[in-house]
C-alpha positions in Angstrom: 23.6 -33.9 -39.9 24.7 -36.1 -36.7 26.6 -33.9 -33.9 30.4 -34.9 -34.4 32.4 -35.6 -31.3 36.2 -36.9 -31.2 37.1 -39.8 -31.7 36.9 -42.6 -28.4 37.9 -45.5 -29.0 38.6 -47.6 -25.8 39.6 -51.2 -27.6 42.1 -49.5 -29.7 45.7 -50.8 -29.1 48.9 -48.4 -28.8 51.1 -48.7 -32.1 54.4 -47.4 -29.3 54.1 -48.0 -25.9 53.8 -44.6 -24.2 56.0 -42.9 -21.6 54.7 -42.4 -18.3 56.7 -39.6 -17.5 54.6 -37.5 -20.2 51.3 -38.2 -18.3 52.6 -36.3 -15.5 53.8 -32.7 -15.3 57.6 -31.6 -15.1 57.0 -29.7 -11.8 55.2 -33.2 -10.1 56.0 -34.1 -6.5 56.7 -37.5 -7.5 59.4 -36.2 -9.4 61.0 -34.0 -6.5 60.7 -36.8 -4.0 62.4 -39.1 -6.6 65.1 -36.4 -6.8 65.5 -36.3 -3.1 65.6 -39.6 -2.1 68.3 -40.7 -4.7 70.0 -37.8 -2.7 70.4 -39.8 0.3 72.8 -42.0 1.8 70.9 -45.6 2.1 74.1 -47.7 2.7 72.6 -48.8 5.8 70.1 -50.5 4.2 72.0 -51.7 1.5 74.8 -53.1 3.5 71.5 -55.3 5.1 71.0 -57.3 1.8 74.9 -57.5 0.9 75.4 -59.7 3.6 72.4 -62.4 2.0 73.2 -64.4 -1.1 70.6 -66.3 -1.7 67.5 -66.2 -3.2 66.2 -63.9 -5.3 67.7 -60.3 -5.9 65.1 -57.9 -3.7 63.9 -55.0 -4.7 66.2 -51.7 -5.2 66.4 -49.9 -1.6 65.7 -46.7 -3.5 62.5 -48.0 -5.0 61.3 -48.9 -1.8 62.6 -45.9 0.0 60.2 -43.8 -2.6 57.5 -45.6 -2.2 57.1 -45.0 1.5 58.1 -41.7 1.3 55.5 -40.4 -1.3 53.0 -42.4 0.6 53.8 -40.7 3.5 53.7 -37.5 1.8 50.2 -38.0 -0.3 48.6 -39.5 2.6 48.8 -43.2 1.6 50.3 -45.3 4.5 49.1 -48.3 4.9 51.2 -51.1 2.5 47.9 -52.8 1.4 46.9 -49.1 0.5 50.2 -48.7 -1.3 50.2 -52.0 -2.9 46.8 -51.0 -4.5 48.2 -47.3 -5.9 51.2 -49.3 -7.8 48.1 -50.7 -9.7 45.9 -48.3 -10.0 47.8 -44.6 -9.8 50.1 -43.1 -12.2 52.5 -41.2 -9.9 52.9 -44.7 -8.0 53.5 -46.4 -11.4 56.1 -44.2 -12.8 57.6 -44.1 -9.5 57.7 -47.7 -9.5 58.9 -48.3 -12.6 56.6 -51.0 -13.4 58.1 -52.9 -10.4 54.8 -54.2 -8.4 56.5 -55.4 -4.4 53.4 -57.0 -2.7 52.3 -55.6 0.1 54.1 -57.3 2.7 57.3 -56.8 1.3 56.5 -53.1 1.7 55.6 -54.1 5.3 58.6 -55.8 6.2 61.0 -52.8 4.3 59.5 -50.3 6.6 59.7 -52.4 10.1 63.4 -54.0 8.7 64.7 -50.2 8.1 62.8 -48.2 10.8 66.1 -46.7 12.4 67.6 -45.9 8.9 64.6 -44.4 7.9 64.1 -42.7 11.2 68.0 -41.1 10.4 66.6 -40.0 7.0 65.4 -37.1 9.0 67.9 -35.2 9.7 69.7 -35.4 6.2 66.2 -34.3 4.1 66.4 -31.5 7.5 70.1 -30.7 6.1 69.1 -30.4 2.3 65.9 -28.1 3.4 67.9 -25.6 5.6 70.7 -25.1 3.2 68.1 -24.6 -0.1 66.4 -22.0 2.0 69.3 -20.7 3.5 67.5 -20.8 7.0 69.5 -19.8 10.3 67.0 -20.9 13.3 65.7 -17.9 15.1 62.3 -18.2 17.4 61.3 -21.9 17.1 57.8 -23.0 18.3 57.4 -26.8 20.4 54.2 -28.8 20.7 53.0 -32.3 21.5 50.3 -33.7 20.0 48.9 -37.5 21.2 48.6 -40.0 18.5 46.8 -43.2 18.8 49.6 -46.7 19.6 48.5 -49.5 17.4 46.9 -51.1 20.3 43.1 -50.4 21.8 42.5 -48.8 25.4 40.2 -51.4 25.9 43.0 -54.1 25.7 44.7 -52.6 28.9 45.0 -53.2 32.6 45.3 -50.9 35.9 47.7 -52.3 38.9 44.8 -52.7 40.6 42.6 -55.4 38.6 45.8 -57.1 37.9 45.8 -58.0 41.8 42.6 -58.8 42.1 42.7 -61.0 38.5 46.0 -62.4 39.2 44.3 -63.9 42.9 41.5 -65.3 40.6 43.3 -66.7 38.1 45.4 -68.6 41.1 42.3 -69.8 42.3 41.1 -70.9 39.1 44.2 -72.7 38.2 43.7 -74.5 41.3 40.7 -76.2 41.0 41.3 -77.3 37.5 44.3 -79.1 38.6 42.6 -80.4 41.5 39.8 -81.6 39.2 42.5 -83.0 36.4 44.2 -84.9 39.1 41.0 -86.7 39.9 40.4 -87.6 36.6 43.6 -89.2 35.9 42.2 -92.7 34.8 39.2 -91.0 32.7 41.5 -89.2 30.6 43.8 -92.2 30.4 41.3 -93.6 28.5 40.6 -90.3 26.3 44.0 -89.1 25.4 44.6 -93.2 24.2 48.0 -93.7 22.8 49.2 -90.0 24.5 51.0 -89.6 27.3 47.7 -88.4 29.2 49.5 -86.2 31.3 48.9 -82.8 28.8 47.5 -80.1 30.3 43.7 -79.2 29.9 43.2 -76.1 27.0 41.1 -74.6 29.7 44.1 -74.9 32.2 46.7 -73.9 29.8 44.6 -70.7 29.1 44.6 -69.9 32.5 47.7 -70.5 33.1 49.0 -68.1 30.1 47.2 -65.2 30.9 48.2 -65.6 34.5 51.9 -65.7 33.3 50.9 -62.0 31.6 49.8 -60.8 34.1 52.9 -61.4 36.3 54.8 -60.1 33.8 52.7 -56.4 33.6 52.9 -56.2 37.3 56.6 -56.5 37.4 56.7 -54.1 34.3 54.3 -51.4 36.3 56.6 -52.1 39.8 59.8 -51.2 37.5 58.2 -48.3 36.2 57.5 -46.9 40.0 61.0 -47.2 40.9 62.3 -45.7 37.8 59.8 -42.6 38.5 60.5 -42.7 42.3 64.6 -42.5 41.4 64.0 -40.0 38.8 62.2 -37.5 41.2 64.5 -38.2 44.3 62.6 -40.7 46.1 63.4 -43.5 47.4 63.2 -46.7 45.1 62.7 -49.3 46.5 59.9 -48.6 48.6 58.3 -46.9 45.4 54.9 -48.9 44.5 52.6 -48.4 41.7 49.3 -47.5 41.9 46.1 -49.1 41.4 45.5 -46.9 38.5 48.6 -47.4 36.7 47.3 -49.0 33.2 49.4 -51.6 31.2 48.6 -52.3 27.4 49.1 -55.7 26.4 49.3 -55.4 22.8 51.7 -52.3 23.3 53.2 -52.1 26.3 55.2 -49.3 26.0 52.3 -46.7 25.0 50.3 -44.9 27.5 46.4 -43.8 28.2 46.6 -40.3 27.2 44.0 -37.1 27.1 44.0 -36.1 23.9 41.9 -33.7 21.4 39.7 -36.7 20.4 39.1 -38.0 24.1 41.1 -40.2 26.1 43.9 -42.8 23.8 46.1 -45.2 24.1 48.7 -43.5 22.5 51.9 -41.6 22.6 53.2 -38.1 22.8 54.6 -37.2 19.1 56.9 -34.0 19.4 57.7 -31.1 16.8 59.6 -27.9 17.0 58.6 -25.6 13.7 60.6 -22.9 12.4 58.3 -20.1 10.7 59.9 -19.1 7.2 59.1 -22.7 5.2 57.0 -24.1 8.8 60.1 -27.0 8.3 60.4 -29.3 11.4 63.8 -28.8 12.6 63.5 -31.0 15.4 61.1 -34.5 16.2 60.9 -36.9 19.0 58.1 -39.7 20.3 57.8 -39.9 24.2 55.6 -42.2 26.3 54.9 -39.1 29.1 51.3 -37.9 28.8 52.2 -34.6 29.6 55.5 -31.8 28.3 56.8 -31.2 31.5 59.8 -32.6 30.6 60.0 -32.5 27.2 61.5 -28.8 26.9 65.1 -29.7 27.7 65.5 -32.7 25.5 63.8 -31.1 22.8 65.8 -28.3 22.6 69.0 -31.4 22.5 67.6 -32.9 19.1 66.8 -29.6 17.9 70.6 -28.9 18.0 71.4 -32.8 17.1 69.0 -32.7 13.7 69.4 -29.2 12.4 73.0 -28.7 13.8 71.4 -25.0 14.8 71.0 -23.6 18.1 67.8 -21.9 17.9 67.6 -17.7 19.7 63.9 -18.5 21.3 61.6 -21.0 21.9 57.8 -20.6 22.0 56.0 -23.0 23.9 52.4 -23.3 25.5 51.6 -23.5 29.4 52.8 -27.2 29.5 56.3 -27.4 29.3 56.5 -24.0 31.5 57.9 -24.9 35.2 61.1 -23.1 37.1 63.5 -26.4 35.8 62.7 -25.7 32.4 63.0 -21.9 32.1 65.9 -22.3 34.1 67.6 -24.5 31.4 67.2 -21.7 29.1 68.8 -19.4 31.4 71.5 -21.3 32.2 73.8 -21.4 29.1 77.6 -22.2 29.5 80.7 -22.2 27.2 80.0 -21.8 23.5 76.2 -21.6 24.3 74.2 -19.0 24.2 71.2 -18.6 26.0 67.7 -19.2 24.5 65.3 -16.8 25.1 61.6 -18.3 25.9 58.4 -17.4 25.3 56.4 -19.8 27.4 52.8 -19.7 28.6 52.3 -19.7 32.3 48.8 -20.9 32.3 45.9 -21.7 30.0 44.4 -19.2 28.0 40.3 -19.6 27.4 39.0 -19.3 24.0 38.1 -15.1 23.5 39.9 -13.9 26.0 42.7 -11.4 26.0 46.0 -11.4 28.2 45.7 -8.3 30.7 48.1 -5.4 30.2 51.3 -5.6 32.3 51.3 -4.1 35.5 53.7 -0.9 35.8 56.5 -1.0 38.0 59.4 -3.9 38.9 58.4 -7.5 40.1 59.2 -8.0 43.8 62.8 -9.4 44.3 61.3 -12.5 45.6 59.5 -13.2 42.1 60.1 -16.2 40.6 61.1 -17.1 37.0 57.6 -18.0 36.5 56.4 -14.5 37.0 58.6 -12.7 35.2 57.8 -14.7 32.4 53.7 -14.1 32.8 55.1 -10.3 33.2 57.2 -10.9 29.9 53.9 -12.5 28.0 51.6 -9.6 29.3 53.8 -7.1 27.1 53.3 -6.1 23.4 56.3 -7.8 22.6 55.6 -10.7 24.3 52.6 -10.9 23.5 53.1 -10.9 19.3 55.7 -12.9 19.5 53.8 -15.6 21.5 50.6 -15.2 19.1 53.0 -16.5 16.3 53.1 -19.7 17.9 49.9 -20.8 16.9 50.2 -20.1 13.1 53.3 -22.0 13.4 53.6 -25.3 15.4 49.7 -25.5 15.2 49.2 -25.8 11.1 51.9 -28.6 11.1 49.8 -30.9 12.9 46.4 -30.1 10.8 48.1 -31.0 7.7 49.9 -34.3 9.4 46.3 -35.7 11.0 44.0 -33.8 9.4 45.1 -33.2 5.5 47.0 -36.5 5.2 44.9 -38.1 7.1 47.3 -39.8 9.9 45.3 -40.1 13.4 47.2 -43.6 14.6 50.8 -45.4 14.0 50.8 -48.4 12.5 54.3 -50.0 14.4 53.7 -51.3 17.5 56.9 -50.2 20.2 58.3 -46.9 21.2 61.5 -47.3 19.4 59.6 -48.5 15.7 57.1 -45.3 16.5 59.7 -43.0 16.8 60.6 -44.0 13.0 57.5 -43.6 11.7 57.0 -40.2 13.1 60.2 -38.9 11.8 59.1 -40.8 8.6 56.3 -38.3 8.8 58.2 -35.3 9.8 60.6 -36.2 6.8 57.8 -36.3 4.3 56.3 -32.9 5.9 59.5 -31.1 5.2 60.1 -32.4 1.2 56.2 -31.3 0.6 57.2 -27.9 2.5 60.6 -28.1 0.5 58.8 -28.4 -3.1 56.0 -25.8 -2.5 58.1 -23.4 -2.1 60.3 -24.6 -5.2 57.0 -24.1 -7.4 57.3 -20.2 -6.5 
C-alpha cells in the first residue's frame, strides 16, 4: 500500500476568502507598530492634503506612516524594496490592507513629510519612557559616520577648483574665439535658426564653470563662518586648498569612518541602559564630537523632557569647554556628572590604577577627569558605555542593514535618522512587551 501524505492541492480555490490577520501571530510587530502609529498626532501631514481638492483622494497618512515605519524597523528602506514587500510579504499586506501605493508615491510621502516624521521622534520617545516608567540617569553619547547619498569621488578641494576654474576660463575662451570665426559657416548650418546658440561644447563649459563659482563661494563662506565661530577674524579667513565640496550633496562632508574614509555625515545618539531607548538624536556635518557634547545634552532635554544625572562619552567630545558645561549648572539645573575619556584606549589594555594623593592645584579639569576614570568607580561606570551606546549602532547598520541615507541635504537626513531612531525605540519598546 502507497505511503499516504496530506492532501496539497495548489489549484484549489478558497470557498471564503481568508483573513490575513490569522496568518500572523497576536503578539506580531506589525501589529504593535500599527498600534503605535495610530497613536500619533499626524495632523501635520493631514492638514498638507486638506488644502488640495483635486484629483484623486491619496492614500490614508496612517497607511503610509506604517509603511515606512515597519520598513524602517525590519530593515526594508528603500520604496522600490517596499513597493515589492506589499506584493510579496504578509506583514506588508495586512498592514496595507490590500492598498498597493507604487513606489514613488512612497518616495514622495517620505521626502513631502520629512520634518513631521523627524517630530514623530520625540512622541514614540514619550510613549516609551512612560510604558517603562524610565527617569534618565547615566546616559551614554556616540557618533557614528554614515554614508550622504552622494560619492566621494563626485567632490572637489579648494585647491583644484582654482586651478579648474582658470582652465575652464581658458577653454571657454577659445571656443568663443573659434565660434566667432565661424559665424557664416554656422549660418549656413543652424538654417532657419537664429545661428547665434551657443555650441553644446561651450555650454558645457560654461555650466560646470558656473559650479564651480558657486562651490568656491560656498567653501569661502564656510571659512568665515569657522573663523567667527573660533574668534578670528572673518574676513580675512580663507579656505584651504584641501577643503572638499560635494556636488551632488553639498552639505555632507569627507569623513574617517569605521569602513574607511566617506562622504558622509555624523549621526548622533545618546542611549539610556534599562530598554537601550534613544532618548536623544541629532545629524551634524562636523567630522569630529568636539562640539557635539553641549547641544546634545540640549535635545536630550528637548526629546525626553529629562535632564539626564551623567553622561558617558568617549575621548572625542572630552576638552575643558565641554566638561566645563557640565560643571557649570545654573537655576533649576542641576549639574551633570560626566564620565568622559581623556584619551584613546588600545585594544587589551587596562587603565592604570589611580595615583594616591591630591592633584596639584594647578590641574586642570581634564586631569581630574583621567584621575576620576583611573578609579573603580570610574572605571565600571565608564565600561558600561560600551554595552550601551555601542549595541544601538550594530543593530541600526549591521542588523537592519542601514550603512547610507537615502535623502540628499542635511535637514531631509536629519529626518531620516530620527526615522531610524524612532523605529529603534518601538522594536526596543515591543521586546520588552513580549516578556
Amino acid at each position: 500500500m502507497p505511503k499516504g501524505y496530506r492532501s496539497y492541492l495548489p489549484e484549489q480555490e478558497l470557498l471564503l476568502p481568508p483573513s490575513l490577520r490569522e496568518w500572523l501571530p497576536e503578539n506580531h510587530l506589525v501589529y504593535f507598530v500599527s498600534d503605535i502609529v495610530d497613536q500619533l498626532d499626524l495632523s501635520a501631514i493631514h492638514a498638507v492634503y486638506e488644502k488640495e481638492k483635486r484629483g484623486q483622494p491619496p492614500y490614508d497618512p496612517r497607511l503610509m506612516t506604517k509603511l515606512l515605519v515597519y520598513g524602517y524597523c525590519t530593515g526594508v528602506f528603500s520604496s522600490r524594496r517596499i513597493q515589492k514587500r506589499l506584493r510579496e510579504d504578509i506583514p506588508f499586506r495586512v498592514l496595507a490592507a490590500g492598498n498597493e501605493p507604487d513606489f514613488r508615491t512612497i518616495s514622495d510621502f517620505r521626502k513631502i513629510h520629512i520634518a513631521t516624521l523627524e517630530n514623530l521622534f520625540e512622541q514614540v520617545l514619550a510613549m516609551a519612557l512612560e510604558c517603562g516608567a524610565i527617569q534618565l540617569g547615566r546616559v551614554s553619547l556616540d557618533g557614528t559616520k554614515l554614508k550622504a547619498n552622494a560619492s566621494k569621488h563626485k567632490a572637489m578641494s579648494y585647491g583644484r577648483m582654482k586651478e579648474k576654474q582658470q582652465q575652464l576660463k581658458e577653454e571657454v575662451k577659445q571656443l568663443l574665439a573659434a565660434a566667432e570665426a565661424a559665424d557664416e559657416a554656422e549660418d549656413r548650418q543652424y538654417g532657419s535658426q537664429r545661428g547665434d546658440e551657443l555650441p553644446e561644447e561651450l555650454q558645457r563649459r560654461e555650466t560646470r564653470l558656473a559650479k564651480i563659482k558657486e562651490a568656491k563661494k560656498v567653501l569661502e563662506q564656510r571659512a568665515r563662518d569657522k573663523a567667527a565661530a573660533e574668534g578670528r577674524s572673518a574676513a580675512e579667513a580663507k579656505p584651504e586648498d584641501k577643503d572638499q565640496y560635494n556636488f551632488t550633496d553639498p552639505e555632507s562632508r569627507i569623513m574617517k569612518g569605521a569602513d574607511g574614509i566617506v562622504q558622509g555625515y555624523n549621526a548622533q545618539a545618546a542611549v539610556e541602559p534599562a530598554l537601550l531607548l534613544i532618548v536623544g538624536q541629532s545629524v551634524t556635518e562636523a567630522a569630529n564630537d568636539k562640539q557635539q557634547l553641549k547641544p546634545m545634552v540640549e535635545l536630550i532635554e528637548q526629546q525626553s523632557g529629562q535632564r539626564p544625572e551623567a553622561i558617558l562619552a568617549d575621548n572625542g567630545y572630552c576638552s575643558e569647554q565641554n566638561l566645563e558645561h557640565l560643571e557649570s549648572a545654573e537655576g533649576p539645573e542641576r549639574k551633570i556628572e560626566g564620565f568622559i575619556a581623556t584619551g584613546k584606549q588600545k585594544h587589551g589594555e587596562h587603565r592604570l590604577p589611580a595615583k594616591r594623593g591630591p592633584l596639584p592645584k594647578d590641574a586642570t579639569r581634564v586631569d581630574r577627569m583621567k584621575r576620576k576614570l583611573q578609579t573603580k568607580v570610574g572605571k565600571a561606570v565608564y565600561a558600561a558605555r560600551k554595552c550601551v551606546v555601542e549595541p544601538v549602532f550594530g543593530q541600526i547598520k549591521q542588523a537592519r542593514g542601514f550603512r547610507q541615507f537615502l535623502l540628499r541635504g542635511k535637514k531631509k537626513v536629519k529626518g531620516e535618522w530620527a526615522l531610524l531612531c524612532l523605529a529603534h525605540n518601538i522594536l526596543r519598546l515591543h521586546a520588552a512587551m513580549q516578556y
